[in-house]
C-alpha positions, 0 to 999 in steps of 0.5 A, spaced: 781 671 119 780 666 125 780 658 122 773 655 123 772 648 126 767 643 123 764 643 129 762 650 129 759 650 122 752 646 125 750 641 120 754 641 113 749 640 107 752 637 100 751 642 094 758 639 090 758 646 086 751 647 084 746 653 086 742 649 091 737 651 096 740 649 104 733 648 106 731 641 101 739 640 100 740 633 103 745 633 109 751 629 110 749 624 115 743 623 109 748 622 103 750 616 101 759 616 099 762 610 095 770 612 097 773 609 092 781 608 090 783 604 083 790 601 082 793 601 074 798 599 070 801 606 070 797 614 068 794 614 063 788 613 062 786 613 054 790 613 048 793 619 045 791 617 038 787 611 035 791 605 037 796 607 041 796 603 048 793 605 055 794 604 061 788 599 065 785 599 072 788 592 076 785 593 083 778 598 085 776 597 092 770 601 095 766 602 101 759 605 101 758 609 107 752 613 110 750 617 117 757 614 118 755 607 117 758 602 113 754 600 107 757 596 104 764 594 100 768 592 093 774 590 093 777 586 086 782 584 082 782 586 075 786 583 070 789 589 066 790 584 060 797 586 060 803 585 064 804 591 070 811 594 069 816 593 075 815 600 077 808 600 078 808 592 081 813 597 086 809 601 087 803 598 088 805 590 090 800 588 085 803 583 081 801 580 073 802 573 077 795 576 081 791 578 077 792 573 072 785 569 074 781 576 076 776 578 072 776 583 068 774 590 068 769 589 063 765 585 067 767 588 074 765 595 072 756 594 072 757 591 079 761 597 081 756 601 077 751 597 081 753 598 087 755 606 087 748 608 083 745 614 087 752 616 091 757 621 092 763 619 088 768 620 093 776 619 091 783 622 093 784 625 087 779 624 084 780 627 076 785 619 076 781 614 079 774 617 076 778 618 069 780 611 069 773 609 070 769 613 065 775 611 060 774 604 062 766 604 061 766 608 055 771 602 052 766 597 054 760 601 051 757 602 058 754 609 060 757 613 064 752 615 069 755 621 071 755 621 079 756 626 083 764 627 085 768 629 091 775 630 091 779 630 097 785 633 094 781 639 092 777 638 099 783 638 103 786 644 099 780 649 101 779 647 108 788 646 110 792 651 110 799 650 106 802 649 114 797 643 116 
């Protein structure tokens, strides 16, 4: 079987995994995408039991894009309330002195919400970076509104092969 190209497949719609008639799908140059990327204190996202520690989201950045066209963009600090691991200040640079006088989550996450309401959440790996922000809302008693999600890992497994 030949490989397609993009190119070739004439105007792209949007379904992100549900029955939807290609003639009211909205378009890709007419959907808005919030790419989004978190830096955290480590992996995990909720406590295993009541009282057990998890890890907290100490950067988001974001950018609202449209028809190719940048919309807008989010980018903060987030003080985790704890100190970041070395490991993690390794990997990430973020440091516990940076994020120090940041604001944290519980007041950064209604703009962000704000700023993606109506988008595609677009994240690589997106079952992380989307975790931690519903488990971030849950925890501030916010409601999580659910958006559509698309995950560029899962995106890139379809479309390349293992050799690409």
């Amino acid at each position: 079987m030949g490989q397609r190209k993009i190119a070739d497949a004439g105007q792209l719609a949007l379904s992100l995994g549900t029955a939807v008639d290609p003639d009211v799908a909205p378009s890709l140059a007419d959907t808005t995408f919030v790419v989004v990327d978190l830096e955290t204190t480590g992996g995990r996202a909720t406590a295993k039991a009541p009282g057990e520690p998890y890890d907290a989201i100490t950067e988001i950045g974001a950018v609202k894009i449209r028809g190719g066209e940048v919309l807008g963009e989010l980018a903060t600090l987030v003080d985790p309330g704890r100190a970041i691991p070395p490991q993690i200040v390794e990997l990430t640079g973020i440091t516990t002195a940076m994020v120090r006088d940041a604001p944290r989550i519980e007041s950064v996450l209604p703009a962000f919400l704000e700023f993606s309401r109506g988008a595609v959440l677009v994240a690589h790996n997106a079952g992380f970076d989307i975790g931690f922000l519903r488990a971030a809302a849950e925890r501030a008693e916010l409601g999580w509104p659910r958006p559509p999600v698309l995950c560029t890992v899962k995106l890139a497994r379809r479309v390349l092969t293992r050799d690409e």
